[in-house]
PDB file of N, CA, C and O in Angstrom:
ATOM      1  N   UNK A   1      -3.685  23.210   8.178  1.00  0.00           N
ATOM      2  CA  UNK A   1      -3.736  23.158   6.732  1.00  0.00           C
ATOM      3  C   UNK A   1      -5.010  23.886   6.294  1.00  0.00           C
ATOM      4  O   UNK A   1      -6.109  23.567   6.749  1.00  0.00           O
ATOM      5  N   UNK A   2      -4.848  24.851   5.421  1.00  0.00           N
ATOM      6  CA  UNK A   2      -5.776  25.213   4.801  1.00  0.00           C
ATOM      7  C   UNK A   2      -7.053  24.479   4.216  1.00  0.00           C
ATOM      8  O   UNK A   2      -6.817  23.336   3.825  1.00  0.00           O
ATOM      9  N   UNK A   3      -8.157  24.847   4.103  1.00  0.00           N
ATOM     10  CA  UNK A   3      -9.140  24.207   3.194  1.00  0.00           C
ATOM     11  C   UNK A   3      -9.082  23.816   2.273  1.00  0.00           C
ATOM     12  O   UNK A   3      -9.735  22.794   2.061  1.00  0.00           O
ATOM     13  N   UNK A   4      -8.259  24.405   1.175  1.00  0.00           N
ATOM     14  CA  UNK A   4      -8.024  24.820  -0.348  1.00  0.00           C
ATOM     15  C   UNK A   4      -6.671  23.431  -0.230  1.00  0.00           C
ATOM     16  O   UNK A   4      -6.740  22.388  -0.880  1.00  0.00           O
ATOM     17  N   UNK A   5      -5.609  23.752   0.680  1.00  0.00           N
ATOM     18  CA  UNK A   5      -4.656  22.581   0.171  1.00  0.00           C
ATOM     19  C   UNK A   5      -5.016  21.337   1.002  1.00  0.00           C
ATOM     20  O   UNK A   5      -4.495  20.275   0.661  1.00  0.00           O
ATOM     21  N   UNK A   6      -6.077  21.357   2.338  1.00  0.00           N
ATOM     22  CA  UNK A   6      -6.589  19.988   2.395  1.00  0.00           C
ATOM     23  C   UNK A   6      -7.303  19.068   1.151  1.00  0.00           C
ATOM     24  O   UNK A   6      -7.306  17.882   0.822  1.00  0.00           O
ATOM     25  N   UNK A   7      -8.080  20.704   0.520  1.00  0.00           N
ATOM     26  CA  UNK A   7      -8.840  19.202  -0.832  1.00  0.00           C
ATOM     27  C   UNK A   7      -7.970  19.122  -1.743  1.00  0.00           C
ATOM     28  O   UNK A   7      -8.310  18.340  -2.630  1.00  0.00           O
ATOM     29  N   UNK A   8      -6.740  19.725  -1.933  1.00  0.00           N
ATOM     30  CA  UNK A   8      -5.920  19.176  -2.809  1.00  0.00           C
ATOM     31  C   UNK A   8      -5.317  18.434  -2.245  1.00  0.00           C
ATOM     32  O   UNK A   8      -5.335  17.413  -2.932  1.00  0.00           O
ATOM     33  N   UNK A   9      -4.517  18.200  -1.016  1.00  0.00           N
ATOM     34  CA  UNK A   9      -4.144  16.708  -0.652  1.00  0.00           C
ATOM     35  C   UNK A   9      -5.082  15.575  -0.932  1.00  0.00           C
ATOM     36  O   UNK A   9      -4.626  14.670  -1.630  1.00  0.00           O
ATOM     37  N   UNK A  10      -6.125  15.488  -0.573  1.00  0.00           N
ATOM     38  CA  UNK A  10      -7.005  14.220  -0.685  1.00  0.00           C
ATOM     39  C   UNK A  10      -7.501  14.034  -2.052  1.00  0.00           C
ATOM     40  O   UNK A  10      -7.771  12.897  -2.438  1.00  0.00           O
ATOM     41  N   UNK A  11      -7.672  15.251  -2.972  1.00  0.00           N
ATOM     42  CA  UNK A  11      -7.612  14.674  -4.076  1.00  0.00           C
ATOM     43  C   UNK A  11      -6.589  14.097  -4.658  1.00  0.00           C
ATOM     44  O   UNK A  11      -6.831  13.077  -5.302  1.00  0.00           O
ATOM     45  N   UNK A  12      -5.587  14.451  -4.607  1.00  0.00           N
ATOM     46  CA  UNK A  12      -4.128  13.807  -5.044  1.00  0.00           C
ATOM     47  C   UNK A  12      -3.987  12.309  -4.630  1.00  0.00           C
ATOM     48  O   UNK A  12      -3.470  11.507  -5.408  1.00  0.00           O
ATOM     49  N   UNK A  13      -4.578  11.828  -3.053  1.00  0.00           N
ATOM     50  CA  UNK A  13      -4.330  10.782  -2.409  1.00  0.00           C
ATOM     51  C   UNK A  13      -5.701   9.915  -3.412  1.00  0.00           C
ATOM     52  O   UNK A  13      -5.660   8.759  -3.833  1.00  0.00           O
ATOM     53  N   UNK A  14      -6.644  10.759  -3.553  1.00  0.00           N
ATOM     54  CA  UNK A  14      -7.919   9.861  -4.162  1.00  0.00           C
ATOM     55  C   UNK A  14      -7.620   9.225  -5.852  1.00  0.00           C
ATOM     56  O   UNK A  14      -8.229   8.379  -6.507  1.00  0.00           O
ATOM     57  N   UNK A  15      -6.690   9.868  -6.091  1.00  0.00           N
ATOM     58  CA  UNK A  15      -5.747   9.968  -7.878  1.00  0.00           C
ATOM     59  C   UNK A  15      -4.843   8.800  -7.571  1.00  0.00           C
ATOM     60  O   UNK A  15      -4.923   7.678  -8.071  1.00  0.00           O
ATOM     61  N   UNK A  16      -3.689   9.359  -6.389  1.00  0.00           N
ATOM     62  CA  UNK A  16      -3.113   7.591  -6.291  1.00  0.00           C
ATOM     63  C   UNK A  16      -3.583   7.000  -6.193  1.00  0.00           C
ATOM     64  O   UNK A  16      -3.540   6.345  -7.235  1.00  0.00           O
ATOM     65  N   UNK A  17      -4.567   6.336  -5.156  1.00  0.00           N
ATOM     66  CA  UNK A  17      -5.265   4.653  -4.535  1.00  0.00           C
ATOM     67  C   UNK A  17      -6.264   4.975  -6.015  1.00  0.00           C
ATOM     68  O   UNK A  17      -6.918   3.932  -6.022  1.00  0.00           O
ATOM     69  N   UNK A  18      -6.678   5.646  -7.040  1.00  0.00           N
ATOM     70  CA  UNK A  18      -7.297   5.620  -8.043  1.00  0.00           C
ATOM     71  C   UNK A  18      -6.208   4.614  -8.367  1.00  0.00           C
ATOM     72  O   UNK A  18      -6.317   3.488  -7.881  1.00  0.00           O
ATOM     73  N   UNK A  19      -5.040   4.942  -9.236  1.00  0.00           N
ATOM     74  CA  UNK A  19      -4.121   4.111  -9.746  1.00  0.00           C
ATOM     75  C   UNK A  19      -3.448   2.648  -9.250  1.00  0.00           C
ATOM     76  O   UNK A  19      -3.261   1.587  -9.845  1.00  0.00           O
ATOM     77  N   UNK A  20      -3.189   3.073  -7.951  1.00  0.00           N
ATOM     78  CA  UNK A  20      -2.731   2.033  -7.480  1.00  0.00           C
ATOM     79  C   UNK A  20      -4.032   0.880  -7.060  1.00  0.00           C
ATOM     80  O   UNK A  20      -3.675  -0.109  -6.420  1.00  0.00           O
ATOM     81  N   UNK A  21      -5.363   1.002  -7.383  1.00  0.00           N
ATOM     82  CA  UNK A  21      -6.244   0.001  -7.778  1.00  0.00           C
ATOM     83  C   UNK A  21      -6.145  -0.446  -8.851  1.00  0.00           C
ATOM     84  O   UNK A  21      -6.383  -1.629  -9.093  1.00  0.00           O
ATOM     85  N   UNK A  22      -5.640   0.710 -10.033  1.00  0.00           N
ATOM     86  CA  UNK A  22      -5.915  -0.169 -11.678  1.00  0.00           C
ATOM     87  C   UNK A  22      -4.512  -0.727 -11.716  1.00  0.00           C
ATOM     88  O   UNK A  22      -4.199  -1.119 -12.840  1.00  0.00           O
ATOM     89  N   UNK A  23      -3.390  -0.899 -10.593  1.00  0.00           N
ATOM     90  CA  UNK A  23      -2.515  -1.620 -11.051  1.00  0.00           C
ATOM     91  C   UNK A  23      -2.587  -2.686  -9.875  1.00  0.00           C
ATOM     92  O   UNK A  23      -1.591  -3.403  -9.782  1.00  0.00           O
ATOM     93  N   UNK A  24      -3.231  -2.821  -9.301  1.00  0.00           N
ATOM     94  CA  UNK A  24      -3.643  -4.091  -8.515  1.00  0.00           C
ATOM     95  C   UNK A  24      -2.564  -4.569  -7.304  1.00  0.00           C
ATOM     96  O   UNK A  24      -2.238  -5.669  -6.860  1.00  0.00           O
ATOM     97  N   UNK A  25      -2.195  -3.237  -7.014  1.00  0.00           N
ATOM     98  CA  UNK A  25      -1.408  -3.313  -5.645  1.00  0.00           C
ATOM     99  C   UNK A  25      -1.426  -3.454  -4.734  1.00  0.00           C
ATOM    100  O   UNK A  25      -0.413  -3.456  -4.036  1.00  0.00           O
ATOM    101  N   UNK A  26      -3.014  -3.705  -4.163  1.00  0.00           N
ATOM    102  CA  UNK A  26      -3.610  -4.133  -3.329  1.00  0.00           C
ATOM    103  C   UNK A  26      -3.308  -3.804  -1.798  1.00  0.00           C
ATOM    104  O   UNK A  26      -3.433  -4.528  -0.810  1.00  0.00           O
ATOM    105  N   UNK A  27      -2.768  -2.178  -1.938  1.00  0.00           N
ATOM    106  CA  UNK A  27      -2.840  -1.246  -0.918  1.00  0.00           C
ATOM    107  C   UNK A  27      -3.853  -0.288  -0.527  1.00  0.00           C
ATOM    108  O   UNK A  27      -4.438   0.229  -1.478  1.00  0.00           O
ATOM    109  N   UNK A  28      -4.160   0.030   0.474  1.00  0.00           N
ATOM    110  CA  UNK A  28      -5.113   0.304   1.096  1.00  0.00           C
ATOM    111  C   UNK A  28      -5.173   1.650   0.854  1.00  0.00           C
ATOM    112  O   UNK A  28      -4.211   2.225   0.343  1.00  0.00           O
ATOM    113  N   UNK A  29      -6.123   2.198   1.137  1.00  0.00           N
ATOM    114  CA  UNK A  29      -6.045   4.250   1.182  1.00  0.00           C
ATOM    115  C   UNK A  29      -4.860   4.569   2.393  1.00  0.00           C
ATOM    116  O   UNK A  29      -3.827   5.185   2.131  1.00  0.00           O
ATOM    117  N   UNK A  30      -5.160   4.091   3.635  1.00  0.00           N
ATOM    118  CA  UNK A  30      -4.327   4.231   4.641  1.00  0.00           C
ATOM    119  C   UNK A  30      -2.772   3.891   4.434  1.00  0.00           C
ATOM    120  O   UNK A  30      -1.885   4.743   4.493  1.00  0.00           O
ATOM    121  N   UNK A  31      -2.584   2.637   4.204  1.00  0.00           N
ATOM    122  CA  UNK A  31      -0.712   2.391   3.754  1.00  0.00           C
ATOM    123  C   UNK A  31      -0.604   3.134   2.362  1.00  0.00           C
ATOM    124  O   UNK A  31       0.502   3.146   1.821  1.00  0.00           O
ATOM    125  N   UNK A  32      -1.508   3.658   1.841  1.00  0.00           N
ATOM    126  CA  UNK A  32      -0.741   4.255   0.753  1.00  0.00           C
ATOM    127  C   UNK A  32      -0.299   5.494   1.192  1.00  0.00           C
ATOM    128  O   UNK A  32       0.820   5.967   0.993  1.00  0.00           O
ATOM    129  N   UNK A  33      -1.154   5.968   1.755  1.00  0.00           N
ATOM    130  CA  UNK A  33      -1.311   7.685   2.239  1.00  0.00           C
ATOM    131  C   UNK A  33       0.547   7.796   3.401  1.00  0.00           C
ATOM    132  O   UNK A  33       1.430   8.643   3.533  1.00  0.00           O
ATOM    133  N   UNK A  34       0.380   6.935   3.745  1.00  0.00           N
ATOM    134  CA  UNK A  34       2.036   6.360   4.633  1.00  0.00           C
ATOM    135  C   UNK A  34       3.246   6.639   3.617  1.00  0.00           C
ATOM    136  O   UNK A  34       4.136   7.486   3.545  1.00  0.00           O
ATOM    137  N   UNK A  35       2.886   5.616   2.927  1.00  0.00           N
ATOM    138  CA  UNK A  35       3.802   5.580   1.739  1.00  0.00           C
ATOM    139  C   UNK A  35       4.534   6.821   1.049  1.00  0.00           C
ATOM    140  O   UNK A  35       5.717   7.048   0.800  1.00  0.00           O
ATOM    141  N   UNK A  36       2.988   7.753   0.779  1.00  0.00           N
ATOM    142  CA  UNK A  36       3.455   8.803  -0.464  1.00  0.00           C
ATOM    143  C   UNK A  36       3.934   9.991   1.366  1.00  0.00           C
ATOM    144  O   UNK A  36       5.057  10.400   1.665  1.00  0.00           O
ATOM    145  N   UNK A  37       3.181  10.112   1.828  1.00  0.00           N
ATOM    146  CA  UNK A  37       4.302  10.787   3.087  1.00  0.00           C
ATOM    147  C   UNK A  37       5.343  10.036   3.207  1.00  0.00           C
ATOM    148  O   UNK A  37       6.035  10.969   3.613  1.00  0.00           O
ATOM    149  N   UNK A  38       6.167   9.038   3.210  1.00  0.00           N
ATOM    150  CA  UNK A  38       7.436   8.981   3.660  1.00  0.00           C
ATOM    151  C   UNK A  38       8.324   9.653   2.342  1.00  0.00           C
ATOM    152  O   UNK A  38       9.232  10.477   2.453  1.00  0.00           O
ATOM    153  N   UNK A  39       7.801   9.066   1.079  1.00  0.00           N
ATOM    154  CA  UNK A  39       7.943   9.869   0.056  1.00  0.00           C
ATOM    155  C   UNK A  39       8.310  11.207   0.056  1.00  0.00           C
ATOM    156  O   UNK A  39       9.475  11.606   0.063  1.00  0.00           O
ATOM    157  N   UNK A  40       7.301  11.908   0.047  1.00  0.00           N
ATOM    158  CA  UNK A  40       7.505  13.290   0.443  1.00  0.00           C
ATOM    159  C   UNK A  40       8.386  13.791   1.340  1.00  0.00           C
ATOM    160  O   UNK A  40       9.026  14.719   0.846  1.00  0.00           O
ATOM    161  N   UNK A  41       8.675  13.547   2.465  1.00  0.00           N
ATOM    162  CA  UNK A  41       9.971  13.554   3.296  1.00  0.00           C
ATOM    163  C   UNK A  41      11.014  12.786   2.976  1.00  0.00           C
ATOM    164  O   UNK A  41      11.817  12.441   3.843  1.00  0.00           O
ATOM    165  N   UNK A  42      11.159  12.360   1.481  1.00  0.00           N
ATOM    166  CA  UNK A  42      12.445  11.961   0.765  1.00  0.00           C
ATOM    167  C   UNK A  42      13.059  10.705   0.912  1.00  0.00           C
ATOM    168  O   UNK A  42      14.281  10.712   0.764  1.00  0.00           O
ATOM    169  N   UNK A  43      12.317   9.215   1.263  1.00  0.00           N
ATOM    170  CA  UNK A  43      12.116   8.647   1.450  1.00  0.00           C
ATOM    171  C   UNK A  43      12.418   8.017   0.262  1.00  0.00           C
ATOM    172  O   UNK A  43      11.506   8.212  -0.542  1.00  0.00           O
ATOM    173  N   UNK A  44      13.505   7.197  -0.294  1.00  0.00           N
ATOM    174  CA  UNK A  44      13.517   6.617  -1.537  1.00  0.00           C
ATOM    175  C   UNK A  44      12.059   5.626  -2.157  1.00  0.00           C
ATOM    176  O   UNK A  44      11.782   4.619  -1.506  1.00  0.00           O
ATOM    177  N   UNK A  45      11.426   5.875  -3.066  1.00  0.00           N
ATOM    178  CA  UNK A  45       9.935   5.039  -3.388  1.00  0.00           C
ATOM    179  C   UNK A  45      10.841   3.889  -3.891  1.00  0.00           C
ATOM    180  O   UNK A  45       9.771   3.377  -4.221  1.00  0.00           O
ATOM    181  N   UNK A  46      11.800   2.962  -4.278  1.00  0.00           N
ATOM    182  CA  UNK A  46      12.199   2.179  -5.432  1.00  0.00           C
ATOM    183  C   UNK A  46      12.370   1.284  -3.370  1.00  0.00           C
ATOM    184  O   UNK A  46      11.856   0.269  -2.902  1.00  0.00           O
ATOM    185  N   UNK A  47      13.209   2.215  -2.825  1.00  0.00           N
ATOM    186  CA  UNK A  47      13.580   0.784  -1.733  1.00  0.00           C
ATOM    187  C   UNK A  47      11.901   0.838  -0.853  1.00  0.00           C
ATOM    188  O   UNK A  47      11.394  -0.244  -0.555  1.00  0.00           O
ATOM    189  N   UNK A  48      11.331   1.846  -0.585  1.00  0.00           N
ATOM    190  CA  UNK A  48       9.850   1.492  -0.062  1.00  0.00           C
ATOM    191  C   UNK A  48       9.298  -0.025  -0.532  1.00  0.00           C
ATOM    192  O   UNK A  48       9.259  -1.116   0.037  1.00  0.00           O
ATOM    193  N   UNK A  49       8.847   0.514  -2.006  1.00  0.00           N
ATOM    194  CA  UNK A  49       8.442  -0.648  -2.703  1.00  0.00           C
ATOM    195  C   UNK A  49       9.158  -1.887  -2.689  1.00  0.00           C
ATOM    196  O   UNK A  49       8.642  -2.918  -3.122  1.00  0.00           O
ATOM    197  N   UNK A  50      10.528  -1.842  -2.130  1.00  0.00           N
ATOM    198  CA  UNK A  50      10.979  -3.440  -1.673  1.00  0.00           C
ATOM    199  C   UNK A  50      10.581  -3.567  -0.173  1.00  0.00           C
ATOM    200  O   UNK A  50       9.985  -4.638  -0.051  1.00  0.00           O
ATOM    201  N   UNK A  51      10.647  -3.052   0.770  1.00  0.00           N
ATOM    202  CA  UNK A  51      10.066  -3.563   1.737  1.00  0.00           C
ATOM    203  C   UNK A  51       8.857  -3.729   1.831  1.00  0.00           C
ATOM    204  O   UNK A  51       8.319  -4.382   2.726  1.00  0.00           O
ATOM    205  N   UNK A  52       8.249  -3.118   0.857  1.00  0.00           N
ATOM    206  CA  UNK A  52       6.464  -3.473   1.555  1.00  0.00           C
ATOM    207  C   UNK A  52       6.367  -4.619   0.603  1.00  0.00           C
ATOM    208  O   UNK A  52       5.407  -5.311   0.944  1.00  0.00           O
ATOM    209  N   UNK A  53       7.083  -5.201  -0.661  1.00  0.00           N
ATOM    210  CA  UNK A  53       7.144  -6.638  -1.534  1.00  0.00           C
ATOM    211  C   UNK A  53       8.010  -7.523   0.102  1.00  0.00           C
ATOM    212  O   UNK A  53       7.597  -8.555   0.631  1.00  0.00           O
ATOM    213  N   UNK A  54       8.663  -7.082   0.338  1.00  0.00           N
ATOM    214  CA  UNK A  54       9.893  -8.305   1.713  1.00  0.00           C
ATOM    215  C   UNK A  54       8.511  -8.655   2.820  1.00  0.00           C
ATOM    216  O   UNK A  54       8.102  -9.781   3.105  1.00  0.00           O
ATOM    217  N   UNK A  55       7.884  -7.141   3.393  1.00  0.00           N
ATOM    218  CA  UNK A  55       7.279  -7.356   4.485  1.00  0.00           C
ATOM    219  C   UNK A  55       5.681  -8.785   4.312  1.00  0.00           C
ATOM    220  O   UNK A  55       5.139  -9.573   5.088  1.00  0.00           O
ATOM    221  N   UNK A  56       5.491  -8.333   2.575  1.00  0.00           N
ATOM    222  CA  UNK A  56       4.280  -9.062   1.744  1.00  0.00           C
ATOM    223  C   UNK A  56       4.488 -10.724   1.772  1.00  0.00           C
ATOM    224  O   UNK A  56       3.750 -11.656   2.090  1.00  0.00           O
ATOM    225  N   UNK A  57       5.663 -10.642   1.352  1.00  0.00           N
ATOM    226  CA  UNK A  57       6.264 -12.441   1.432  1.00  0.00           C
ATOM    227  C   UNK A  57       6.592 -12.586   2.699  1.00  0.00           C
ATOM    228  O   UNK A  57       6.219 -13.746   2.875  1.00  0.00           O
ATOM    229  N   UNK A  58       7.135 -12.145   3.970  1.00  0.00           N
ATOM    230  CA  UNK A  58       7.622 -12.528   5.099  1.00  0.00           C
ATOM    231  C   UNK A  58       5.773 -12.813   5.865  1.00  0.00           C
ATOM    232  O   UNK A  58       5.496 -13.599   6.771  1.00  0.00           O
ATOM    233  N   UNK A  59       5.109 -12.175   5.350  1.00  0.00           N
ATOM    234  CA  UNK A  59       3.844 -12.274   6.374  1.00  0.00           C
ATOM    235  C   UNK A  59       2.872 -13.529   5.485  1.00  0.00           C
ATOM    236  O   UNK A  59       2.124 -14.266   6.127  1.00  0.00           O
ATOM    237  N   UNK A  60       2.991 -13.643   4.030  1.00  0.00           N
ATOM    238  CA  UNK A  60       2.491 -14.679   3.747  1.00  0.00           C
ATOM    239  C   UNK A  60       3.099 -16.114   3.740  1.00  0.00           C
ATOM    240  O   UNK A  60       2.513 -17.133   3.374  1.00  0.00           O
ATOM    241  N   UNK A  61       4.605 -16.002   4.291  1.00  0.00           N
ATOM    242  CA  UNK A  61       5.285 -17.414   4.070  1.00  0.00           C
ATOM    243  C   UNK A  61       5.445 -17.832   5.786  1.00  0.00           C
ATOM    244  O   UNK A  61       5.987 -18.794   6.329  1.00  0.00           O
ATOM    245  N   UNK A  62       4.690 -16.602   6.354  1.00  0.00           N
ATOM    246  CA  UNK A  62       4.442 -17.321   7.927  1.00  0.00           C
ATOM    247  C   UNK A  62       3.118 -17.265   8.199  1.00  0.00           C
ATOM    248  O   UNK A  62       2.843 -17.130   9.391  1.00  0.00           O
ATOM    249  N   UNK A  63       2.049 -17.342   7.289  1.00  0.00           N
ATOM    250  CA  UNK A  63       0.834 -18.126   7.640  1.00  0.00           C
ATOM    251  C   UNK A  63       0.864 -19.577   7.862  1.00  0.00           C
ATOM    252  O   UNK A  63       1.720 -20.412   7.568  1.00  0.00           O
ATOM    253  N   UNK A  64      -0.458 -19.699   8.549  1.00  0.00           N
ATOM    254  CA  UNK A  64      -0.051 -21.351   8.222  1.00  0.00           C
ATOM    255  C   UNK A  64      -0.816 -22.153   7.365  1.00  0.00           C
ATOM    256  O   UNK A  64      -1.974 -22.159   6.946  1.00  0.00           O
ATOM    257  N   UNK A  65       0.351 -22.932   7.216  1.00  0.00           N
ATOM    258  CA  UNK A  65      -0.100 -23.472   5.612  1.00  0.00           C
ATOM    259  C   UNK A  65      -1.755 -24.596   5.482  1.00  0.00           C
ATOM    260  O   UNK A  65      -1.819 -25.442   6.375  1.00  0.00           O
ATOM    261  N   UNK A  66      -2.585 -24.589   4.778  1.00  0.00           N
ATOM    262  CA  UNK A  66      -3.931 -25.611   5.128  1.00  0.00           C
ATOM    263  C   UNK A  66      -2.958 -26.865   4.303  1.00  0.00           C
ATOM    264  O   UNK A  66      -2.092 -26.586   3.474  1.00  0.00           O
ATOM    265  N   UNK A  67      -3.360 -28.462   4.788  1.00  0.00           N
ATOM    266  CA  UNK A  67      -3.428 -29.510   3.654  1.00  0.00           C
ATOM    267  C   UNK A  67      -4.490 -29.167   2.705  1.00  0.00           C
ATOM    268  O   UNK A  67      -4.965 -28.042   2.551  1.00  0.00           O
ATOM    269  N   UNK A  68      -4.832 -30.279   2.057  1.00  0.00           N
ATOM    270  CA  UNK A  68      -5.209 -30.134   0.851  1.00  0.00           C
ATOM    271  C   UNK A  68      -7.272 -30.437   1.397  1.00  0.00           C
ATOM    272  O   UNK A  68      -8.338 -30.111   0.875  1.00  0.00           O
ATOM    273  N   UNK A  69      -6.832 -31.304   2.831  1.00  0.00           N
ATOM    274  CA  UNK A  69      -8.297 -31.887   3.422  1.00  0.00           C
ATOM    275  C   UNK A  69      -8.406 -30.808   3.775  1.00  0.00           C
ATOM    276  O   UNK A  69      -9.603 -30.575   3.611  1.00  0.00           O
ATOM    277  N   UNK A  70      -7.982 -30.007   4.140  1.00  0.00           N
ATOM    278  CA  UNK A  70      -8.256 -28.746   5.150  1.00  0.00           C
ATOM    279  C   UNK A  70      -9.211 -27.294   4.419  1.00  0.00           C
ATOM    280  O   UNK A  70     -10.140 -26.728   4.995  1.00  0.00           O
ATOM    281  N   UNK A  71      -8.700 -26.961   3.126  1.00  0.00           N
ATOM    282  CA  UNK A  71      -8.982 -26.217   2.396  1.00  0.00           C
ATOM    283  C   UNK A  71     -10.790 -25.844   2.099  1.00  0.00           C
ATOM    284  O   UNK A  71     -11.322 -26.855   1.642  1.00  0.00           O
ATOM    285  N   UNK A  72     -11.501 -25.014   2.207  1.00  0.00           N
ATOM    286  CA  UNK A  72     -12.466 -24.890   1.973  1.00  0.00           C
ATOM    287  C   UNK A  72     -12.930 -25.074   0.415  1.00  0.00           C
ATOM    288  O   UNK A  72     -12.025 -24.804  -0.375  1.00  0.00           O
ATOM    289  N   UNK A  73     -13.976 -25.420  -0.089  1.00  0.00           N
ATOM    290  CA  UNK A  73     -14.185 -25.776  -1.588  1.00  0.00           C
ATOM    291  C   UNK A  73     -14.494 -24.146  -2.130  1.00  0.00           C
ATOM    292  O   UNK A  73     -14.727 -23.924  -3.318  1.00  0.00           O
TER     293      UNK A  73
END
């Protein structure tokens, strides 16, 4: 990759995780940068965004749960 379209990739990537902070999506530079490449190789974004919401609840509804004594203040 060129110089010229490396800093335009990373600026583009620095513009998303810009946005996708002010909408509080709480994705990383790295899974985003995943994301907008699967994207780009045509990757539907509407079903992405349901698996990474499925994969979000499947990994927080198999933590384990604290009681209420357990919980830090």
């Amino acid at each position: 990759m060129d110089p010229a379209a490396a800093r335009t990739a990373r600026e583009s990537l620095d513009l998303a995780f810009n946005m996708s902070n002010i909408l509080d999506t709480g994705l990383d530079r790295h899974t985003l940068s995943i994301l907008v490449a699967l994207c780009e190789h045509g990757l539907n974004p509407e079903a992405l965004a349901t698996v990474v919401k499925e994969l979000r609840r499947e990994s927080s509804s198999s933590l384990p749960h604290r009681s209420h004594d357990q919980q830090k203040p």
